[in-house]
C-alpha positions in Angstrom: 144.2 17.6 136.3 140.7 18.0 135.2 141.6 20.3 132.3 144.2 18.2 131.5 142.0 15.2 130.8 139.6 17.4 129.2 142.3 19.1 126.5 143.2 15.3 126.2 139.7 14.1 125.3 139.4 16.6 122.7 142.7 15.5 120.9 141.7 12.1 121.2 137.9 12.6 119.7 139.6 14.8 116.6 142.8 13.3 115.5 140.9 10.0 116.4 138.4 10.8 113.4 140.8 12.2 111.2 143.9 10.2 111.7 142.6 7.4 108.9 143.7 10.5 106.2 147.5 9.6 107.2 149.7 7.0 104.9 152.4 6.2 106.9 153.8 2.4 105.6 156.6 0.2 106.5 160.1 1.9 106.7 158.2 5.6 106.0 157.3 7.9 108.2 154.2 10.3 108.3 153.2 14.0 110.1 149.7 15.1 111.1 148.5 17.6 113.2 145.4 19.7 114.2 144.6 23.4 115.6 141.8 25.0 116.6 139.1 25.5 118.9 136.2 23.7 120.2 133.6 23.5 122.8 132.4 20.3 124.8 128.8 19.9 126.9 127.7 17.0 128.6 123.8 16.9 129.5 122.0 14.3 132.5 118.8 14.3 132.8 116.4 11.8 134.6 112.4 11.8 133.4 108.9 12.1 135.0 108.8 8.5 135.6 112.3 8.5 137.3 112.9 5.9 135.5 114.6 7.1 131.9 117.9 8.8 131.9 119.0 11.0 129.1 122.8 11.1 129.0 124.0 13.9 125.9 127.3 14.7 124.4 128.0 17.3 122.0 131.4 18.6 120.3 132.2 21.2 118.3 135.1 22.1 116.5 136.5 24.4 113.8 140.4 24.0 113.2 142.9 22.9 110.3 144.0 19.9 109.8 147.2 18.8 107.7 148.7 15.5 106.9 152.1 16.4 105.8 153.4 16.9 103.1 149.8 17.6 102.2 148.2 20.8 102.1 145.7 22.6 105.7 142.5 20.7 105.0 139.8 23.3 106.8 137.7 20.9 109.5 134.7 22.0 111.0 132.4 19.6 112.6 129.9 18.9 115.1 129.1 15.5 116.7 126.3 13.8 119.4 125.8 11.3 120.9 122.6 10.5 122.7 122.0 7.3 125.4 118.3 6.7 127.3 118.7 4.2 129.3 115.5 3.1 131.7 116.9 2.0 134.7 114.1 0.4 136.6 114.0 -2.0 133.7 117.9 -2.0 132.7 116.9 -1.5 129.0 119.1 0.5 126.9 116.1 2.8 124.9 118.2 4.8 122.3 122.4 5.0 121.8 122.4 7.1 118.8 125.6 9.4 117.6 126.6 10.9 114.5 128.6 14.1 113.3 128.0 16.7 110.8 131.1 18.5 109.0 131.6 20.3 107.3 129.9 23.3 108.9 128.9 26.0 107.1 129.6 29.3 108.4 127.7 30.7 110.9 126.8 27.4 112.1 129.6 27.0 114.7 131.1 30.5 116.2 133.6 30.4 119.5 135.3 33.6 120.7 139.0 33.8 120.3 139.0 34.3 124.0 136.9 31.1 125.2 134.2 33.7 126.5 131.5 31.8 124.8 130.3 29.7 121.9 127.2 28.7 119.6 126.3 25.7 118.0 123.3 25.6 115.6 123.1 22.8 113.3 121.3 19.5 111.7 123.5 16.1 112.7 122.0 13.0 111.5 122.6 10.0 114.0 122.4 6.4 113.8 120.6 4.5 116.8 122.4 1.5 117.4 119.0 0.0 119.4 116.9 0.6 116.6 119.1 0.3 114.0 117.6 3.4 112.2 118.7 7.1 111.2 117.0 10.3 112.7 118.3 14.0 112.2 118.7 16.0 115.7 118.5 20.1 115.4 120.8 21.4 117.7 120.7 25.1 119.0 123.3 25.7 121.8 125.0 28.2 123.5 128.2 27.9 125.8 129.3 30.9 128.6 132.7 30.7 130.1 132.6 30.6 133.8 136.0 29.9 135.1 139.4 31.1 134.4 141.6 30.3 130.9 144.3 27.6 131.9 146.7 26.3 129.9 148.4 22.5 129.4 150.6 21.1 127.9 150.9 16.8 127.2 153.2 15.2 125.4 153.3 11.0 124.7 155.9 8.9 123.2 155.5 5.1 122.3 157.9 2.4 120.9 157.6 -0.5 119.9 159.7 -3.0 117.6 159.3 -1.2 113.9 156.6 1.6 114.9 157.4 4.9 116.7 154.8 7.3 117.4 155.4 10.5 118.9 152.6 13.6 119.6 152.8 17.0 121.5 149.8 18.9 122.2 149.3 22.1 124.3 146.2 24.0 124.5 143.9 26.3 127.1 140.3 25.8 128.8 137.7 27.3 130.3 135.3 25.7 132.1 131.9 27.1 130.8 127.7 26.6 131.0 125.9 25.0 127.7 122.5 25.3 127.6 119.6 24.9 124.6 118.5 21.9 122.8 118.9 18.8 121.0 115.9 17.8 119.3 114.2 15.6 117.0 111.0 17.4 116.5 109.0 15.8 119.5 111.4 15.5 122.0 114.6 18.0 123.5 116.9 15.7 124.7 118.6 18.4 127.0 116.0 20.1 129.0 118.5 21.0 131.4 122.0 22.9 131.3 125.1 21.5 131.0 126.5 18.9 134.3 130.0 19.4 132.2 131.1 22.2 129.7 134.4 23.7 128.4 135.7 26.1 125.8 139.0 24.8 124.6 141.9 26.0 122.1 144.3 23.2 121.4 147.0 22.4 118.7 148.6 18.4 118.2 151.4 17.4 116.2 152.0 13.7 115.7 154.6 11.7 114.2 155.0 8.3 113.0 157.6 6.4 111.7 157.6 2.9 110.0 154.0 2.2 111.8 151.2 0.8 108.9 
């Protein structure tokens, strides 16, 4: 079940930020889909003070995308999101996320057999708290620790004049991550991963007379 949510979080985060390419209309119908792999960490960490908790996410992906009838439109992208929150005060500090795509090469590499995974690249975030930009390096490596499994999901919905039908299958493996995200002065994951996985996946969805 666990894998299963994961392989569905990563469709979710990807066709998510790509689905705005599609131009399905009234009476029409439109295609997309996405394949490729990826690799998820979440990072916890609580400071000296015992008061300021550091909550990290990072995905990476490098896949095709195509909205048919287009042409495969290469994606490779990376995105964080950082939270502090200081909870002896209940003050959200910094909720800052942004992506980077597309990668160049070398940037994002992931072995075809989930083993393990590198991320080392430049995202530029937006902190909702202090409304300003700041650019996070990020250098991180991913080892497989569990066994490949595989999934498969599948979701239909209806409703009057909009039909939207998707099929995804994919495998995991559970994995470490472990390195940093930093803005120059501070690493915002001292500490390896609390939840990581290496995953292949590939998504089809269909829509039909949905704007």
């Amino acid at each position: 079940m666990k894998t299963t949510i994961k392989l569905l979080a990563v469709l979710v985060l990807i066709m998510t930020a790509f689905s705005q390419h599609t131009t399905a209309s009234a009476g029409g119908g439109q295609a997309f889909s996405f394949k490729g792999p990826s690799a998820l960490a979440t990072f916890s960490s609580i400071g000296p003070s015992g008061c300021i908790v550091t909550d990290v996410f990072v995905i990476a992906s490098d896949g095709v995308f195509r909205d048919a009838p287009g042409p495969d439109t290469i994606l490779s992208f990376a995105s964080v999101t950082i939270s502090q929150y200081d909870i002896c005060n209940e003050i959200q500090l910094l909720l800052a996320y942004g992506s980077a795509s597309p990668l160049t090469e070398g940037e994002f590499d992931i072995s075809k057999k989930l083993d393990s995974a590198a991320l080392n690249a430049t995202v530029n975030l937006f902190d909702e708290v202090s409304t300003t930009t700041f650019d996070v390096d990020v250098s991180l490596s991913w080892i497989g620790t569990g066994p490949i499994s595989r999934q498969h999901t599948n979701s239909h919905f209806h409703t009057p004049g909009c039909i939207i039908n998707s099929h995804g299958k994919g495998t995991s493996r559970t994995a470490e991550a472990s390195g940093s995200v930093s803005n120059g002065a501070t690493n915002f994951t001292p500490q390896a991963s609390v939840d990581a996985s290496l995953v292949q996946v590939k998504n089809g969805t269909v829509t039909i007379g949905c704007n």
